[in-house]
C-alpha positions in Angstrom: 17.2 -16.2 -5.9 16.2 -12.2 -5.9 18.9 -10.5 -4.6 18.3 -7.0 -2.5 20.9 -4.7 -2.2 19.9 -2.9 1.5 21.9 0.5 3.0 22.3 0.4 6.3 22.5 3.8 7.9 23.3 2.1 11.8 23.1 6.1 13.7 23.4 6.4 17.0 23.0 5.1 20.6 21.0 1.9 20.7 20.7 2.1 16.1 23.7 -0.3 16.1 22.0 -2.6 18.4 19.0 -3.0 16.9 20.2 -3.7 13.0 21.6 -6.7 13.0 19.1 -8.2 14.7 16.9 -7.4 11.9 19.8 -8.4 9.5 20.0 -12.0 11.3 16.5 -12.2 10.7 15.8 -11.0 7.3 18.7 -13.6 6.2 16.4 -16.2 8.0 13.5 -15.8 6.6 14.8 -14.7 3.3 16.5 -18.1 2.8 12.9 -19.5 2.9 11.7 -17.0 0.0 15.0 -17.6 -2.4 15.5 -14.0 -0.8 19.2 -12.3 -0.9 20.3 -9.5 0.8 23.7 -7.5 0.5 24.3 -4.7 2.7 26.0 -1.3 2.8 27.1 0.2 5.9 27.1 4.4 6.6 28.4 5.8 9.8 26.3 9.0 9.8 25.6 10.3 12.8 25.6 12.5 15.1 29.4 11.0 16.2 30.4 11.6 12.6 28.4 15.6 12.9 31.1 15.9 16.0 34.2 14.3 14.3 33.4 16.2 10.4 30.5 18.6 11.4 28.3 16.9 9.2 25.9 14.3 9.6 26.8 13.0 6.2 28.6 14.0 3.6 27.5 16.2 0.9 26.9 13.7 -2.1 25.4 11.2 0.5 22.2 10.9 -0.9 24.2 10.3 -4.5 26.0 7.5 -2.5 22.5 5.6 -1.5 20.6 6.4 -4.6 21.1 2.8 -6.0 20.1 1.1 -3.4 17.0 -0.9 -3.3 16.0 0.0 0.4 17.2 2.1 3.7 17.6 0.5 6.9 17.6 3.1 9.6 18.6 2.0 13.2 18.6 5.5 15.0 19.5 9.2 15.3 20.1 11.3 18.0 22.8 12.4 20.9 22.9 14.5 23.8 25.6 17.5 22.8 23.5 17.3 19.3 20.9 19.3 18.7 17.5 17.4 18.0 16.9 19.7 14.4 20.6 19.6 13.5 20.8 15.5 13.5 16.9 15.5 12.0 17.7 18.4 9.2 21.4 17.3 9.0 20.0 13.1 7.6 16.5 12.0 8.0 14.6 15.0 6.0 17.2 15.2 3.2 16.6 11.5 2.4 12.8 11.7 3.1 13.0 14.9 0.8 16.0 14.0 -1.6 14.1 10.4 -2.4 10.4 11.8 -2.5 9.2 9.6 0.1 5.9 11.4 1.2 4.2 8.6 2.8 5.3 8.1 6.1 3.3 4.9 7.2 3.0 4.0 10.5 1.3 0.7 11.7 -0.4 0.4 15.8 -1.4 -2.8 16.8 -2.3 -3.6 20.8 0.1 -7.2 21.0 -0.5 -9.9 22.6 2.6 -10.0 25.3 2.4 -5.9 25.2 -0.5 -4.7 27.4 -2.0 -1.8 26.8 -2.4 1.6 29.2 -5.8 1.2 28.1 -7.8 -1.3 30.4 -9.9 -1.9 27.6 -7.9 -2.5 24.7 -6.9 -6.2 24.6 -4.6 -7.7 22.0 -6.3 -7.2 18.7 -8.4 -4.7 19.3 -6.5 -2.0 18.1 -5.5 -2.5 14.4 -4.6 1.2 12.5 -2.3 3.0 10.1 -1.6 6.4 10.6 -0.9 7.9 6.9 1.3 11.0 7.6 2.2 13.4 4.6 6.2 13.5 5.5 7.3 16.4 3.1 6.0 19.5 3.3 2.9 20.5 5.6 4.1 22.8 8.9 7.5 21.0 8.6 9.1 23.2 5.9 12.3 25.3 5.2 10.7 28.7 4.5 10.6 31.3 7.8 12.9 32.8 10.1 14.0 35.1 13.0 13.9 38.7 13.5 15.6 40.9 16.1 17.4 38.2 17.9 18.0 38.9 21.4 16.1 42.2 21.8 12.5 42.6 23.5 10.9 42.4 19.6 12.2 39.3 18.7 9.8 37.1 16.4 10.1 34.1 14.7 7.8 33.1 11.8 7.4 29.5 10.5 5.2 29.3 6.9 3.7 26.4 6.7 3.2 24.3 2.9 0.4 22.9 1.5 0.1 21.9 -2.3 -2.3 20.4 -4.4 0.1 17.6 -5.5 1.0 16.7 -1.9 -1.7 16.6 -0.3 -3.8 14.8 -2.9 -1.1 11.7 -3.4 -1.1 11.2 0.1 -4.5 11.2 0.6 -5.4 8.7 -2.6 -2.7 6.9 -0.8 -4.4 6.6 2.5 -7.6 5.7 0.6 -6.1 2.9 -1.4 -4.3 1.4 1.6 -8.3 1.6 3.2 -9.6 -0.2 0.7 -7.3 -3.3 1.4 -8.0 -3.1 5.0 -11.5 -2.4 6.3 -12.5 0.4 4.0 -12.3 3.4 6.6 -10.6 6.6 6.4 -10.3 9.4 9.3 -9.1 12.8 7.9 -6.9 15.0 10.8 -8.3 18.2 10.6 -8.7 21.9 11.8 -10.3 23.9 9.8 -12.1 25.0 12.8 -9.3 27.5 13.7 -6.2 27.4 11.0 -8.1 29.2 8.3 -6.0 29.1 5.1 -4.4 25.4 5.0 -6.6 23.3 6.9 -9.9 24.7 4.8 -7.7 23.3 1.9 -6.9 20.2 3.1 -10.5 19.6 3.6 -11.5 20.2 0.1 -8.7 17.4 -1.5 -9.9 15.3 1.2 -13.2 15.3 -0.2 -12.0 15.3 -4.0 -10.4 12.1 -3.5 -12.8 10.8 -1.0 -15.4 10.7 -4.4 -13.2 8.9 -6.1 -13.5 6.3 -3.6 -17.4 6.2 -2.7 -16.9 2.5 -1.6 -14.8 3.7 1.7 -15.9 5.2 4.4 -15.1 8.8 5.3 -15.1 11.2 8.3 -12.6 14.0 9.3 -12.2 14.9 13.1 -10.4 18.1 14.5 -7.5 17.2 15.9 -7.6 18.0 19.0 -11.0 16.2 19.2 -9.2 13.2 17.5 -6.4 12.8 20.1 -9.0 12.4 22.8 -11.0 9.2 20.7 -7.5 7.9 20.2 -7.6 7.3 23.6 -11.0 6.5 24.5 -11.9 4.3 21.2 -8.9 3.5 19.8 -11.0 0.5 18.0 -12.8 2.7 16.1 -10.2 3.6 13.5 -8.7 2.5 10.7 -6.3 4.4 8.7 -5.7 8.1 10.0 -5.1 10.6 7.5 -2.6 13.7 8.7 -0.9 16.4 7.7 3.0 16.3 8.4 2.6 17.5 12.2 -0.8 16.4 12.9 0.6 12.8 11.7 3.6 13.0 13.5 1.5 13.9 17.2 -0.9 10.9 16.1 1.7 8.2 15.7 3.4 8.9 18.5 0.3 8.9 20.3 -0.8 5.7 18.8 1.6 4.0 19.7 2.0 4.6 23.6 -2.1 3.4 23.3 -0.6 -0.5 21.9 1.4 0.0 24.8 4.9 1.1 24.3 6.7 3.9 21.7 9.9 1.1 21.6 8.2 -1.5 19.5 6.9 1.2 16.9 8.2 0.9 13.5 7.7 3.2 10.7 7.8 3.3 6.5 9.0 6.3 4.7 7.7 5.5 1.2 8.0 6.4 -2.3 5.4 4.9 -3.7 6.7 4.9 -7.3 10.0 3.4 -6.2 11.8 5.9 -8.6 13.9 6.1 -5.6 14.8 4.0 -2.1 12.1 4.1 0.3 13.5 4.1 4.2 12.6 2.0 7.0 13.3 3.0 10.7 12.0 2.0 14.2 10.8 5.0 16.1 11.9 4.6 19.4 14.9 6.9 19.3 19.0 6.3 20.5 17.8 5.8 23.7 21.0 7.2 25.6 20.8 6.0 28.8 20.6 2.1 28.1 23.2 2.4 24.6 25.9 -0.4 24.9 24.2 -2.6 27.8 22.1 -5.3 25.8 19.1 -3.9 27.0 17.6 -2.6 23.3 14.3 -3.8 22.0 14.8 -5.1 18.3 11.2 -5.8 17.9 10.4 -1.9 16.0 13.5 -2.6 13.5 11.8 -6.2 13.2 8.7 -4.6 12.4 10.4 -1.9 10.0 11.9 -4.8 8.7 8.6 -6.7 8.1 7.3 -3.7 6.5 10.4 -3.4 4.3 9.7 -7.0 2.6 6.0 -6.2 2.1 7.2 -3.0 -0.2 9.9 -5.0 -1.8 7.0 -7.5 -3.0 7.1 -10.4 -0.8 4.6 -10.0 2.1 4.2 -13.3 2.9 8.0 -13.1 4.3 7.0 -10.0 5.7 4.6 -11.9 7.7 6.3 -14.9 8.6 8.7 -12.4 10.2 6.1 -10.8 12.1 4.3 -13.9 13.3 8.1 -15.0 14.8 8.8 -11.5 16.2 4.7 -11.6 18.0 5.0 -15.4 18.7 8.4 -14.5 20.8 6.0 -12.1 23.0 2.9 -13.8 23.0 5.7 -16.7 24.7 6.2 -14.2 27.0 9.7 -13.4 26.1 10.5 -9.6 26.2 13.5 -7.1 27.2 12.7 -5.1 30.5 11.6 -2.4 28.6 8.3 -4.9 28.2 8.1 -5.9 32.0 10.8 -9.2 30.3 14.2 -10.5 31.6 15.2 -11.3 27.6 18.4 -9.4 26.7 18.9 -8.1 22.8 20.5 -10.9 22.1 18.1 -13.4 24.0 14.6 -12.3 22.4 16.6 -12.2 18.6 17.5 -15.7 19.1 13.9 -16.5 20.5 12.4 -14.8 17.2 14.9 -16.8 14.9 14.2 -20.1 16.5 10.2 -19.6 15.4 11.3 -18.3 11.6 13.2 -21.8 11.3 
């Protein structure tokens, strides 16, 4: 028996609905796999940034360090600002624990149609690869002359060697598993320092990898195929906002933002990686049995496949899709299944 020692980081809103779901079902299939998880609960959130006025507190990543994975449920509140709750929890662990690799999965389901008349279940299978540490998202800027008619804000925007490369030789490797096809997320066209430079590790590591196939696309150009030939791609390469735009955009093409799960990896496991579902606290359904498990399934699924046992990871998976492709959803999905209703659906097919 391999024993896994899991933090569980429940959040906000509908995050406390949506974990133990995955718990129940992670115990299921990991009795199948002489899998054992224990489990570490921490109630920061934006209720705790209200009670303490912090998120969490200030040796919290000290606290988690051990652990062998994060299990994220949600963040987010209204009376909370959206950068306070994101800059008060999710980017110190993404940035504390070096997890530059924020992986994102889109699959059109079978049970989840698709906006797109075209795309059918199965024919839309790809990973975006976002860089998730530096990029536009970083610390260094600031305000001027608040309140008065010159006010001016400037945001700098990071782009290193290191990053960008490890990312990138990361998108490429996960290609070569797959169906040997990177995109690169681009604009060169009209940001003329970074983008340029992102360009030219793209192609550095791209010749290191002559048996995948390469293109870049500006972004803006790249949003619009999403849409029109979603088919067409593979893994998507992106800095940290042009990834962030993509997967979200991904995802509402398979059909619905609620199912979407997502990986926040360090790939040399020197510290925890984090897995979350993407769909937000959702407010205005919290406490009423209406939440979607199936992303913090998926993030889940994707959790077991890092910890070295992806055929678990896909057993889960195939019980999670077989529940939809039964036809059994929450409303969310056009279904009459409560939380509680499509969970037990899922764990009847993992035993």
């Amino acid at each position: 028996m391999i024993s896994y020692r899991i933090a569980l980081i429940p959040g906000d809103g509908i995050g406390t609905e949506v974990l133990p779901p995955a718990q129940a079902v992670l115990t299921a299939v990991g009795q199948r796999h002489g899998i054992a998880f224990t489990y570490d609960s921490f109630d920061w959130s934006c209720e705790r940034y209200l009670a303490e006025g912090a998120m969490m507190p200030s040796d919290g990543l000290d606290r988690i360090r051990r652990h062998d994975a994060v299990l994220l449920g949600a963040v987010g509140w209204p009376g909370v600002p959206d950068h306070v709750s994101l800059w008060g929890l999710l980017i110190p662990i993404r940035r504390g624990f070096r997890q530059y690799v924020n992986l994102r999965p889109v699959k059109v389901l079978d049970g989840v149609p698709s906006p797109l008349r075209a795309a059918g279940a199965g024919d839309v299978d790809l990973v975006v690869v976002r860089e998730n540490v530096e990029g536009e998202y970083s610390e260094i800027g600031g305000r001027l002359g608040r309140g008065t008619e010159d006010e001016l804000a400037v945001q700098e925007a990071v782009f290193t060697r290191k990053g960008v490369t490890r990312v990138v030789e990361y998108a490429y490797a996960l290609a070569g598993n797959r169906r040997n096809h990177v995109t690169s997320a681009t604009k060169s066209n009209g940001i003329v320092h970074t983008m340029p430079f992102w360009d030219e590790l793209v192609e550095e590591v791209a010749g290191r990898h002559q048996d995948v196939r390469s293109d870049k696309e500006h972004i803006d150009a790249l949003a619009a195929k999403l849409v029109l030939a979603p088919e067409r791609f593979d893994v998507i390469v992106g800095s940290n906002l042009f990834g962030d735009i993509l997967s979200d955009l991904a995802a509402a093409v398979a059909g619905s933002i609620g199912v979407a799960p997502a990986a926040n990896l360090n790939p040399e496991r020197e510290f925890p990686s984090m897995f979350e579902p993407v769909h937000g606290s959702a407010p205005d359904i919290a406490g009423q049995g209406k939440a979607n498990p199936l992303g913090a399934l998926w993030s889940a699924a994707m959790m077991l496949d890092h910890l070295g046992h992806p055929e678990a990871g896909g057993e889960l998976l195939a019980a999670a899709f077989g529940a939809l492709s039964d036809g059994i959803s929450t409303a969310d999905l056009g279904g009459t299944a409560d939380t509680a209703g499509y969970t037990r659906a899922v764990l009847e097919r993992v035993g």
